[in-house]
TIZA-931102 format. One line per field, with one value per residue: residue number from 1; residue in one letter; chain; y, x, z of N, C-alpha, C in turn. Coordinates in steps of 0.001 Angstrom, whole numbers, plus 500000, padded with zeros to 6 digits. Each point is the difference from the previous one (the first is absolute). Last residue first. Layout:
BEGIN
vopa [NUM_...]
miti [A_...]
drense [A_...]
nc2 [Y_...]
nc1 [X_...]
nc3 [Z_...]
cac2 [Y_...]
cac1 [X_...]
cac3 [Z_...]
cc2 [Y_...]
cc1 [X_...]
cc3 [Z_...]
% end
This chain:
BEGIN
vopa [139_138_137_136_135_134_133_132_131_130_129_128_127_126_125_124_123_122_121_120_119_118_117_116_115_114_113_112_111_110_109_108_107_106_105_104_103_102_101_100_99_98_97_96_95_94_93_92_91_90_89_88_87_86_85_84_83_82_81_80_79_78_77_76_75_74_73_72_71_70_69_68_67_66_65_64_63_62_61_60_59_58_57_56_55_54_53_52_51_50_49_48_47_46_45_44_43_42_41_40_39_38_37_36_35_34_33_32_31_30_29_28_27_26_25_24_23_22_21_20_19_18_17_16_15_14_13_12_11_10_9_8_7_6_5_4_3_2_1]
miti [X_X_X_X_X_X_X_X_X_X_X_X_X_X_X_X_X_X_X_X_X_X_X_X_X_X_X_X_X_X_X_X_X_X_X_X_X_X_X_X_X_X_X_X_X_X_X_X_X_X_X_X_X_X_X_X_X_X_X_X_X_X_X_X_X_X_X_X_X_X_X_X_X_X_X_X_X_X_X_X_X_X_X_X_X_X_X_X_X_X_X_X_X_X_X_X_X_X_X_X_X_X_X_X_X_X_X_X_X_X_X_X_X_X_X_X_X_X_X_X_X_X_X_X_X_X_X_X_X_X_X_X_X_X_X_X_X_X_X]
drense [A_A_A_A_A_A_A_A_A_A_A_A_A_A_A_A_A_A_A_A_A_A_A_A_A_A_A_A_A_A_A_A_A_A_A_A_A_A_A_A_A_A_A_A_A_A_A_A_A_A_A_A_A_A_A_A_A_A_A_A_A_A_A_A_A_A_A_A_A_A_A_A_A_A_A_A_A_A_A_A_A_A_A_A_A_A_A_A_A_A_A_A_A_A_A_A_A_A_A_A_A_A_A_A_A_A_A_A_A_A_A_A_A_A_A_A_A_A_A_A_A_A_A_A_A_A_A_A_A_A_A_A_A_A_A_A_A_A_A]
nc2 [601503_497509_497501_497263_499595_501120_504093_504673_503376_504829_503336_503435_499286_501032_503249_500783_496604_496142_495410_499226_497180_494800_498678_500111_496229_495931_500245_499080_495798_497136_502436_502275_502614_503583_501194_496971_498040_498051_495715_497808_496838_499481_502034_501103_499975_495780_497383_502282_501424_502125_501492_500383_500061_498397_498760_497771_496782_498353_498214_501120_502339_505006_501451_500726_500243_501121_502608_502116_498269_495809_498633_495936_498436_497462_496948_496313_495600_499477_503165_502205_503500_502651_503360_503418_502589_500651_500278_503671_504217_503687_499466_497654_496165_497733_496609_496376_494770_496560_495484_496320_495732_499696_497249_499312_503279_500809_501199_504120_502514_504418_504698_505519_504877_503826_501297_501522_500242_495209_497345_499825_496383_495340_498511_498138_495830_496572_499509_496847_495402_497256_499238_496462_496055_498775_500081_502245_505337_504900_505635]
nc1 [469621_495566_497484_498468_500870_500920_500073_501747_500958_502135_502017_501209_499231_495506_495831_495795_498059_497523_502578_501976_498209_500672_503736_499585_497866_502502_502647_497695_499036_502926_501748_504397_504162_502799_499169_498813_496718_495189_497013_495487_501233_504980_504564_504938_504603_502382_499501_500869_499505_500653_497680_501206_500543_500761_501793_498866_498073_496733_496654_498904_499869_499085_501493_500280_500829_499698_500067_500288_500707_500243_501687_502033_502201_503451_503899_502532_498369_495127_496272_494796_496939_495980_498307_496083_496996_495760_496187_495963_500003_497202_495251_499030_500429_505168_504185_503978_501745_503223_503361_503675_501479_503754_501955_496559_496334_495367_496288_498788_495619_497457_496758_498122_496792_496224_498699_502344_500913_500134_503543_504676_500434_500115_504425_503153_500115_501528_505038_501166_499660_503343_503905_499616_500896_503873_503616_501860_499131_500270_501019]
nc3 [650493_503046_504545_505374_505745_505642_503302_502332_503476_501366_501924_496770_495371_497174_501361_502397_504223_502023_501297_504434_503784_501128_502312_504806_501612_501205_503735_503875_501219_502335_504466_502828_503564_502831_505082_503519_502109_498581_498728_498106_496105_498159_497593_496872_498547_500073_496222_495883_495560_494668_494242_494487_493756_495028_494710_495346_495979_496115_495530_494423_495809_500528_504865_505086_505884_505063_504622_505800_505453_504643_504956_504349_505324_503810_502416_497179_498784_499013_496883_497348_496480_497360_495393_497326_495893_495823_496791_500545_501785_498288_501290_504969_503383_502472_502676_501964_500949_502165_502253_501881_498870_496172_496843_496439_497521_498454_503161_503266_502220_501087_501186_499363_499277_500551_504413_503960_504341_501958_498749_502394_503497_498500_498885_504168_501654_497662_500715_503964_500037_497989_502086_503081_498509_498701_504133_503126_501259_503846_500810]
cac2 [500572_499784_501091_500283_499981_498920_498401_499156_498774_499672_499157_500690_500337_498308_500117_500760_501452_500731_500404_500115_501549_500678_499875_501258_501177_499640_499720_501776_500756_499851_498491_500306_498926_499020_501317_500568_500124_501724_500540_500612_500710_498828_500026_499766_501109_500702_499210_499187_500528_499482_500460_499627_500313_500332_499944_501153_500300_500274_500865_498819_498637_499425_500649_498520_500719_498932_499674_500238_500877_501245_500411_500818_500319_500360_500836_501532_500193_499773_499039_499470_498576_499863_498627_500172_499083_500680_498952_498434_499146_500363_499548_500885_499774_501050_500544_500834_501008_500795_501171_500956_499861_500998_499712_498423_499749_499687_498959_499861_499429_498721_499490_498745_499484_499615_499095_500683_501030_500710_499936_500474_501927_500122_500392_501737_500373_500057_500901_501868_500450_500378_500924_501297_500183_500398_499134_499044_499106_498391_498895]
cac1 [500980_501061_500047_500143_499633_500447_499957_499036_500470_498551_499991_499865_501647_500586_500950_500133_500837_499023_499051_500841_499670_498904_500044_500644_499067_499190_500718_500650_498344_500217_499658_497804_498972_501091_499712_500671_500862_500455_500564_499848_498894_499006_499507_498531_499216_500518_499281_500894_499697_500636_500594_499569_500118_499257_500070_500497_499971_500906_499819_499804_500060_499460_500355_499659_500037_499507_499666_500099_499443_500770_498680_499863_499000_499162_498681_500604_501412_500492_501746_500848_500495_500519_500189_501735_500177_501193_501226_499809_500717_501445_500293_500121_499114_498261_499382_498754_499479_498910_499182_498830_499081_499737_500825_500355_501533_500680_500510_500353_501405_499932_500425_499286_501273_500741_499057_500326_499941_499029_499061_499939_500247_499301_499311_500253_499034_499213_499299_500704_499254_498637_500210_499754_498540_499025_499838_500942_499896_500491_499087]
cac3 [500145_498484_499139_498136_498814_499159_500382_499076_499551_499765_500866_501283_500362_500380_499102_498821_499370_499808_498416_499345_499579_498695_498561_499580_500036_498709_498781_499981_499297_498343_499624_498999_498787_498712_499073_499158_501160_499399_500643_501728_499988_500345_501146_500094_499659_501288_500646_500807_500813_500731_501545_501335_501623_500795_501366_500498_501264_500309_501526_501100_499361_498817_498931_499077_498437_499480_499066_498400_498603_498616_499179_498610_498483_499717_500874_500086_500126_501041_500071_501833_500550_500937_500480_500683_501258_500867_499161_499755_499728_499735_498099_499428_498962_499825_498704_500794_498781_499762_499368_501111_500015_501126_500607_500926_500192_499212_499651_498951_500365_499473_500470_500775_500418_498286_499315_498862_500037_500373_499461_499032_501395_500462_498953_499727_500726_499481_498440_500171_500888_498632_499129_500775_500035_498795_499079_500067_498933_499054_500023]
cc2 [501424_500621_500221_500894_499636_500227_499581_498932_499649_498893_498996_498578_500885_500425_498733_499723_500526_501653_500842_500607_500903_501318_500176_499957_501421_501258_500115_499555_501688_500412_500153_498533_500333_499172_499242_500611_500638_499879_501195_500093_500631_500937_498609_499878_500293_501272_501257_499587_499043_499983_498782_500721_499344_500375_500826_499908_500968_500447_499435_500308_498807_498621_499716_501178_498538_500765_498639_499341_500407_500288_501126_500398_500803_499998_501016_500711_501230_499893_499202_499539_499964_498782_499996_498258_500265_499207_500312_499832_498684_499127_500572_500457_501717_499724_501597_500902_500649_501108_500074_501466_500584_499929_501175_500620_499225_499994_499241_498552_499672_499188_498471_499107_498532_499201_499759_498945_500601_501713_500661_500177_500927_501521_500590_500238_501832_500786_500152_500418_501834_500706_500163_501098_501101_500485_500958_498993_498583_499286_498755]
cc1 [500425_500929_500443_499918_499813_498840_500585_500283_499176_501028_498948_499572_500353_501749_500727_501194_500390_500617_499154_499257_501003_499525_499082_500116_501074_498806_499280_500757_500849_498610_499665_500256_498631_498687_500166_500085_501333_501309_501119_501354_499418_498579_498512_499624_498839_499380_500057_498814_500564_499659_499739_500043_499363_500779_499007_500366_501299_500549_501361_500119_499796_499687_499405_500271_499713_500568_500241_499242_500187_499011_500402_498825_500088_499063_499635_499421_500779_501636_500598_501197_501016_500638_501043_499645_501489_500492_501646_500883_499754_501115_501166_500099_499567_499465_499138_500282_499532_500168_498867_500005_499308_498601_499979_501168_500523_501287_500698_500673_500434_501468_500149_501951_500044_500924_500418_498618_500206_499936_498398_498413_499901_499518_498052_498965_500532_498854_498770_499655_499793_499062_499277_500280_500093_498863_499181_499576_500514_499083_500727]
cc3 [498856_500193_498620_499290_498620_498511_498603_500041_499206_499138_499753_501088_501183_500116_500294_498746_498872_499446_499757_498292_498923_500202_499148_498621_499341_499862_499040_498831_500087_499201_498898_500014_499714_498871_498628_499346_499609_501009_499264_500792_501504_500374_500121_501465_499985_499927_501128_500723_501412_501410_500942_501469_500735_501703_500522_501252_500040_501223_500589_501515_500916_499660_499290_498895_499079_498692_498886_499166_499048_499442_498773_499643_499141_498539_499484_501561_500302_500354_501155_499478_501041_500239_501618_500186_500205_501231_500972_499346_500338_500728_499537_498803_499187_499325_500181_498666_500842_498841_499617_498915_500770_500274_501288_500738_501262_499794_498977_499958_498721_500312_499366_499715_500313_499818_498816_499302_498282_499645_500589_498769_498218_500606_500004_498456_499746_501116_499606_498587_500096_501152_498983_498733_500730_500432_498639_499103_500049_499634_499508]
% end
């Protein structure tokens, strides 16, 4: 798929976040406005009570062509909060299939991503391919 400008590429996320949400009600969807220098990300949150305060942050690299979506964890300590490298999974513009077209064994569209990650959490044992969202935590 080509991404060429911002907007087709806010266009394309917000109509896959959309394909995604319908099927998860608990789940919802924020733009993140608080980081000026990346102005194509998303919060996809749960309103769930094991993981409220939870969320994957999605962000467009246009430079790079594709999408980030990191997870892990957040660590804070006693004295003060503290950032940790966070994973990401790496999703190539060229790897994505455009919506209604299946023509490629190879590509998903970026709602299959983000769904596999959150079924992901439903597995039993963490560390078996299971992406926890973004977090706070103590250390």
């Amino acid at each position: 798929m080509r991404l060429a400008t911002e907007a087709q590429c806010r266009e394309y996320v917000e109509a896959e976040l959309a394909h995604l949400l319908r099927s998860r009600p608990t789940w919802h969807v924020d733009r993140t406005v608080n980081v000026p220098l990346r102005p194509l990300t998303w919060n996809v949150g749960c309103d769930e009570e094991a993981l409220r305060g939870s969320w994957y942050t999605l962000e467009a690299n246009m430079a790079g062509a594709e999408f980030l979506v990191w997870f892990g964890n957040h660590q804070a300590s006693a004295e003060s909060i503290f950032w940790i490298m966070r994973p990401a999974v790496h999703i190539a513009f060229q790897d994505l299939t455009p919506q209604g077209d299946r023509a490629a064994d190879l590509n998903v569209r970026l709602s299959e991503v983000l769904a596999l990650m959150i079924r992901s959490l439903g597995r039993p044992v963490p560390g078996l391919m299971r992406y926890e969202p973004n977090t706070y935590s103590p250390t």
